[in-house]
C-alpha positions in Angstrom: -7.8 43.5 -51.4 -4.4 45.4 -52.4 -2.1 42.3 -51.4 -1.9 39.2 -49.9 -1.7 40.5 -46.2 -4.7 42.5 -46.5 -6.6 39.3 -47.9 -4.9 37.0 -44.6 -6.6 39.6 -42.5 -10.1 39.4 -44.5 -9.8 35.3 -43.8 -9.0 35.4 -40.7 -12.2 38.2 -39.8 -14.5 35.4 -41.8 -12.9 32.9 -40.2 -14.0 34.6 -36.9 -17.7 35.9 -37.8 -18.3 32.2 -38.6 -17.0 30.9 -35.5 -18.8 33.5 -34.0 -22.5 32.7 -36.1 -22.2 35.8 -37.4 -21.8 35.0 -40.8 -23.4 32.1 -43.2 -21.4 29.2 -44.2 -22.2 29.9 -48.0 -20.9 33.2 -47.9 -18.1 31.7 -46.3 -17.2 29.6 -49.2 -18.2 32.4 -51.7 -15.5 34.2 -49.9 -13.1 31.2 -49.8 -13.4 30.6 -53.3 -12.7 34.2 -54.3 -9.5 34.4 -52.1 -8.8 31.1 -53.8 -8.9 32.2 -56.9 -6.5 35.6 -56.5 -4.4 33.6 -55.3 -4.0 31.3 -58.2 -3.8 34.3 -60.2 -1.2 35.9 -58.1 0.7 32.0 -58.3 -0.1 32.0 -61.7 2.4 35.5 -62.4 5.0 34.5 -60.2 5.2 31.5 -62.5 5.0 33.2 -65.7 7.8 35.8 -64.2 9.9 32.7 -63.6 9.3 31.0 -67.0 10.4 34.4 -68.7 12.6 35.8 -66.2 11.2 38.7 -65.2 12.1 40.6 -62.5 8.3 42.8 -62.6 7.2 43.2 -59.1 4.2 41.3 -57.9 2.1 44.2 -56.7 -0.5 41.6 -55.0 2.5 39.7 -53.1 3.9 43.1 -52.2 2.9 43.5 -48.7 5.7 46.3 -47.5 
């Protein structure tokens, strides 16, 4: 994933193929818990960037 709106999509397309049977429920959390944890890293920077007040771009939350 190159940025949050890519990684939405990806959800949304598991979300979907398990809906759908197409995918099992344990990849599903593997997948959840992945996403989960980029974004904690990506929350993780924006605080850091506030706490020091940087102005660095977020290239993960970047999404234009």
């Amino acid at each position: 994933m190159k940025n949050v709106t890519e990684l939405r999509n990806e959800l949304s397309n598991v979300f979907g193929e398990l809906r759908k049977g197409e995918l099992d429920v344990q990849q599903a959390k593997a997948i959840v818990a992945t996403s989960n944890a980029m974004l904690k890293s990506a929350q993780l920077e924006m605080e850091h960037s506030k706490m020091t007040s940087s102005t660095k771009t977020i290239a993960f939350l970047k999404t234009l």
